[in-house]
C-alpha positions, -999 to 999 in steps of 0.1 A, spaced: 0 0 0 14 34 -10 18 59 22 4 90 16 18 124 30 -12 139 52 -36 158 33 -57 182 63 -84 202 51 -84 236 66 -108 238 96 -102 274 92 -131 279 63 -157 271 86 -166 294 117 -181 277 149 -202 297 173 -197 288 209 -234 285 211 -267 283 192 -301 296 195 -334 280 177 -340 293 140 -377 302 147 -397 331 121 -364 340 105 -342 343 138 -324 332 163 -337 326 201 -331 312 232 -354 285 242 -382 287 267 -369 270 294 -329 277 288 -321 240 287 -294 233 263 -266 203 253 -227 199 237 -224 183 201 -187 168 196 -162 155 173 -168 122 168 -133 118 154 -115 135 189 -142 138 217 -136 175 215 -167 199 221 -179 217 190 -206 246 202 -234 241 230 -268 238 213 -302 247 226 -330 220 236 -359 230 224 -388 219 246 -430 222 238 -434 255 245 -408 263 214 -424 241 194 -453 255 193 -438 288 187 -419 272 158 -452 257 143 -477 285 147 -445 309 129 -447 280 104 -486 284 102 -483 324 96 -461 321 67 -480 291 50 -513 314 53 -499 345 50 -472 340 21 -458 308 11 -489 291 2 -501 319 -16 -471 327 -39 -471 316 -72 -449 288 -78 -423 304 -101 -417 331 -74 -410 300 -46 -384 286 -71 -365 314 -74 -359 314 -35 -351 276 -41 -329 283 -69 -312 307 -42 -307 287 -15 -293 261 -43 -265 284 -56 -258 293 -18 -247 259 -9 -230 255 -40 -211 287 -31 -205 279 7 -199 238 -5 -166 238 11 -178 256 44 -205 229 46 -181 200 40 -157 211 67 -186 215 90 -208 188 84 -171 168 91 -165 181 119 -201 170 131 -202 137 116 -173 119 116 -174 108 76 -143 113 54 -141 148 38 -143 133 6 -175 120 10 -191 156 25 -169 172 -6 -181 150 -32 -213 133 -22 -233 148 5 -226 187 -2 -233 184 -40 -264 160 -36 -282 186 -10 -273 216 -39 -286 196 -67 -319 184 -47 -329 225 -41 -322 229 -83 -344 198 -93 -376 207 -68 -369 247 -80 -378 236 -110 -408 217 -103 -425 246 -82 -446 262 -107 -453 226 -130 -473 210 -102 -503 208 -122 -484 188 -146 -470 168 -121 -498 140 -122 -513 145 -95 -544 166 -111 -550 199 -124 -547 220 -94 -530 202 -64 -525 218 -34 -500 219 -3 -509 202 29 -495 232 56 -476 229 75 -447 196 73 -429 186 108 -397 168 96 -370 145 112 -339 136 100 -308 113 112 -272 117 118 -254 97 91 -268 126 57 -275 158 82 -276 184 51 -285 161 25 -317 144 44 -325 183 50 -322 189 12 -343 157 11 -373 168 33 -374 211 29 -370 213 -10 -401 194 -19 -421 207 7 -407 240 -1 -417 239 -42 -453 222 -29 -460 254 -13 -461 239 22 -436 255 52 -413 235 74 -404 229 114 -374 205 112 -355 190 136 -321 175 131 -305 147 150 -290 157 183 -255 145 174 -254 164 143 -270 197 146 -242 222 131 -253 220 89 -288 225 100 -282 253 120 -260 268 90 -285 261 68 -309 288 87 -282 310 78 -287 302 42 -321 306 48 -313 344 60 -285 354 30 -321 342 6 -340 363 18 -372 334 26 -396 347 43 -398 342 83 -413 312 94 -411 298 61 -385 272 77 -384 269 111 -353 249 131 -354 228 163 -325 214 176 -329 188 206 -334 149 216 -362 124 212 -385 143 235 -385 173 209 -393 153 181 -426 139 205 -436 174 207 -432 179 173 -453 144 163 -478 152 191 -487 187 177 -516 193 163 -513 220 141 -491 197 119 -506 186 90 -474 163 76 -450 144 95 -418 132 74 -390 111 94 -359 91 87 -345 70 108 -348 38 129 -376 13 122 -388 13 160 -389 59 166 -411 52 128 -435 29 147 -438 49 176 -445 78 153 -468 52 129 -487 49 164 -488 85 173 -499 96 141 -528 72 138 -565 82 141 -552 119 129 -558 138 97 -518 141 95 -499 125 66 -471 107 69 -435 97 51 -414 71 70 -380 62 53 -367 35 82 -338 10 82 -324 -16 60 -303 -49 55 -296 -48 22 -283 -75 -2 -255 -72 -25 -260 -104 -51 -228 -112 -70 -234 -138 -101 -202 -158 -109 -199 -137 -142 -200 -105 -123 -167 -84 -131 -153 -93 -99 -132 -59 -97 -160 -40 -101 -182 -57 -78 -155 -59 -55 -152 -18 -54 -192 -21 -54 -189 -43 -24 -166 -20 -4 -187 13 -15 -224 -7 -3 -209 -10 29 -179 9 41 -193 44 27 -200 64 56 -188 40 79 -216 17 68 -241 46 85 -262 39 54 -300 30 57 -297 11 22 -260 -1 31 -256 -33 11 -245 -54 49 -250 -87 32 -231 -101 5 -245 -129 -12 -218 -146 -38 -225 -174 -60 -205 -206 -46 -182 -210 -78 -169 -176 -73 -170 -171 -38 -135 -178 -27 -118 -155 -57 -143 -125 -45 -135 -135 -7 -96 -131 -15 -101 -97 -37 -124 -82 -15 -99 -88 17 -70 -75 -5 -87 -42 -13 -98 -39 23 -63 -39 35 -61 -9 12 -84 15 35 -72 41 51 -87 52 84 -84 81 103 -85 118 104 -117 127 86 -105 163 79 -80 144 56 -85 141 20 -67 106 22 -92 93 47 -113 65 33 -133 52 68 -137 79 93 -149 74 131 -185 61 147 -210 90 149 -215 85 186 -202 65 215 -238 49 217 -234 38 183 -203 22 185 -216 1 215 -243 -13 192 -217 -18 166 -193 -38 190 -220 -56 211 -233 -70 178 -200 -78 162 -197 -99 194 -229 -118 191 -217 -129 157 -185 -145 171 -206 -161 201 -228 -177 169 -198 -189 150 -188 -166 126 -157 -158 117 -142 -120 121 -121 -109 98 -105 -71 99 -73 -59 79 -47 -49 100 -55 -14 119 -47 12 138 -70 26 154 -72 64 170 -68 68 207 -92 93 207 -126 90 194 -155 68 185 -134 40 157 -148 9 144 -127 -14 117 -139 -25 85 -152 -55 93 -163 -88 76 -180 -122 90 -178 -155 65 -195 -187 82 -227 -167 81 -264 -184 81 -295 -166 76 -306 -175 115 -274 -150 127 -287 -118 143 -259 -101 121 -274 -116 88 -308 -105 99 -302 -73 125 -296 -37 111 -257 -26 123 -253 5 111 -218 2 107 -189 -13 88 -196 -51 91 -204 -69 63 -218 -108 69 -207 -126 39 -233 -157 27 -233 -175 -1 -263 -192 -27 -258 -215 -61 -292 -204 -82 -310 -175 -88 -341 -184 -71 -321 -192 -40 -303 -159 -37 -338 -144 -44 -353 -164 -11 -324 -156 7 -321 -113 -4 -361 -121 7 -356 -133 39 -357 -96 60 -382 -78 73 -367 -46 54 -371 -35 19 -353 -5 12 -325 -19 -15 -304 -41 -30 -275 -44 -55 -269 -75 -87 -237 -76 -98 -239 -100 -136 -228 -94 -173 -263 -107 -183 -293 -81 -190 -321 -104 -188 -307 -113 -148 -306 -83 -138 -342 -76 -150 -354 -111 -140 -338 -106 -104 -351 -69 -97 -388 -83 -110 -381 -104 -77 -364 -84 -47 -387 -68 -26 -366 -37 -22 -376 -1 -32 -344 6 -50 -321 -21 -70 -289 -10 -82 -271 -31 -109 -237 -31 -114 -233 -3 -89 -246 7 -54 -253 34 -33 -260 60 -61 -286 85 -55 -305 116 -81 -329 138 -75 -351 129 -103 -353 90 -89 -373 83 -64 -365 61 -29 -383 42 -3 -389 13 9 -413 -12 13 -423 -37 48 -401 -26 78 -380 0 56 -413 22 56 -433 36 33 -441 67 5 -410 77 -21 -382 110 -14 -373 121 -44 -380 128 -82 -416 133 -90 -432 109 -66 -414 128 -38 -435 161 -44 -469 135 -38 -459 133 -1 -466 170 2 -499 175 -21 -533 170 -17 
């Protein structure tokens, strides 16, 4: 393996408050009841800024702001003038992409290269594609004159901060609907700089409204019932709860929730490329991927020549320092989920698996996990049938079609899967089978605003994206 000088990315482009307010009718305030909490580094343990907790007294404020503007303004406003603010905010983050990279780094823990080149562009180009579907709803399909549903409470994770923003406010945006979104509470920072984009565009007060805090803000937010949509990512277990809470209520709801994807490799897959495939589906972003391809299903004949590939290109990741442009696997987003990560890995060895890791040094500070693989791996093993949210792959293996089909089957998710084959009519044959929302073929873990995801069983339910992502936000 080549060694490569170190490559830092400036933590000087960004600029970090000390502290944070709640972005509430175009400004920043202090919470009702004062209560605030630390976001850190991930990668050192070091304390970023001190965020506020907002509690139910500032949601309300957040949502009746969020009711003004919708009545007031946004709902009112012809759809070619709400474009141009989305074509604003759109060039903003374009403009500020590096700022956003560095911070959203910072937050994360994920590999600059992956904010640079992936997260920053994605949440840019999301704002473009919905600014241009703001004044063509009526030819959207869903009739002649559809309308926006209010106003839309939103949730996002930690693993996409800005782009699961860009995910949730731009359609709801170009629908005419206004926003209260709240952002994980271990990644906070590139929502909170987003207000400011918000501000240098000029939208209207109220017309997005951000909440930082925990679990109990995002209750609130559920439980509120001047809410008329309610859009979450996240774990399968918050979206029943919220599934529950929801129920019996006029209020719509999106729910994109986890995934165990399967990565299928044919014996005439071009094993290099499925190999890089392989490593991409479930080593990008530290395997903090809803749609992360964490099974690998190879056809028998070719299962030791991929095994021996894939292990030699492993040994080829660097991790470390996220700030560095070398940096291929940075750190665990939180100490809590690098315990989950860890306590599971070790359920797989109690079952018989066997752990294999490239040889690693890990950080002394921080939250670090290895790239990971288990071969030995049956359907019955909680880490062939759990969701680990990290870089652990359990490797299995299948000799006919219709067996790998049963066996990509055999989850309660549905969010994706990936076919790695030569052969057309396979791939085809295969994704007519998988009960997966997305299948990728030949490549994974590739996402545009003009195609829609979701899942289907325990992955959730309704489409982000392309067309049938503005649906979600119409009546």
């Amino acid at each position: 393996m080549f060694e490569y000088a170190p490559a830092p990315e400036s933590r000087s482009v960004v600029d970090i408050a000390s502290s944070y307010g709640l972005f509430i009718n175009g400004g920043f305030v202090d919470s009702a009841d004062g209560r605030t909490f630390k976001t850190i580094s991930p990668a050192s343990e070091e304390v970023l800024a001190e965020v506020t907790e907002a509690g139910p007294a500032d949601v309300d404020a957040a949502v009746t702001a969020a009711r003004r503007a919708y009545d007031s303004v946004w709902s009112t406003m012809p759809g070619r003038e709400r474009a141009k603010y989305l074509y604003r905010i759109a060039r903003i983050l374009a403009e500020r992409a590096r700022e956003f990279a560095v911070l959203e780094t910072l937050d994360n823990g994920k590999p600059i290269r992956e904010s640079r080149d992936v997260d920053i562009p994605l949440a840019s180009a999301w704002f473009f594609y919905y600014a241009g579907w703001a004044d063509k709803l009526s030819y959207a399909g869903f009739g002649a004159y559809p309308q926006p549903l209010g106003v839309a409470g939103q949730i996002i994770p930690w693993n996409f901060p800005l782009m699961m923003l860009s995910w949730k406010i731009a359609p709801a945006l170009a629908a005419g609907n206004t926003v209260v979104l709240k952002p994980a509470e271990t990644t906070p920072l590139t929502a909170l700089l987003f207000a400011s984009v918000c501000q240098q565009a000029d939208l209207p007060p109220g017309v997005v409204n951000i909440l930082t805090g925990a679990g109990a803000t995002g209750q609130s937010l559920v439980a509120h019932p001047d809410v008329d949509k309610i859009a979450f990512t996240g774990s399968t277990e918050v979206g029943k709860a919220i599934a529950r809470a929801v129920a019996g209520t006029p209020k719509r709801v999106t729910l994109e929730l986890g995934g165990k994807a399967a990565n299928v490799v044919f014996d005439d897959a071009p094993i290099d490329q499925a190999v890089e495939g392989i490593v991409n589906g479930i080593f990008f972003n530290q395997g903090h991927v809803c749609c992360a391809g964490s099974r690998l299903l190879v056809q028998e004949s070719v299962y030791a020549e991929v095994l021996d590939r894939l292990k030699r290109r492993m040994a080829t990741l660097r991790l470390g320092d996220p700030l560095d442009k070398n940096t291929d696997v940075g750190a665990i987003n939180s100490r809590e989920q690098l315990t989950r990560i860890r306590e599971l890995s070790e359920v797989g060895d109690a079952e018989g698996a066997q752990r294999w890791s490239a040889p690693c040094e890990l950080p002394e500070h921080g939250f670090w996990f290895p790239p990971t693989i288990f071969t030995g791996v049956t359907q019955a093993h909680r880490i062939a049938r759990e969701e680990i949210f990290g870089p652990v792959l359990s490797i299995l293996t299948f000799r006919t079609p219709a067996e790998a089909v049963e066996k990509a089957n055999n989850t309660p998710y549905g969010l994706s899967a990936g076919v790695w084959t030569e052969k057309g009519s396979r791939i085809l044959w295969l994704a007519d089978r998988l009960r997966a929302g997305v299948v990728w073929a030949n490549t994974f873990n590739r996402f545009d605003p003009t195609s829609p995801f979701g899942g289907y069983k325990e992955s959730g339910h309704g489409r982000e994206g392309g067309r049938h992502g503005l649906a979600a936000y119409l009546r």
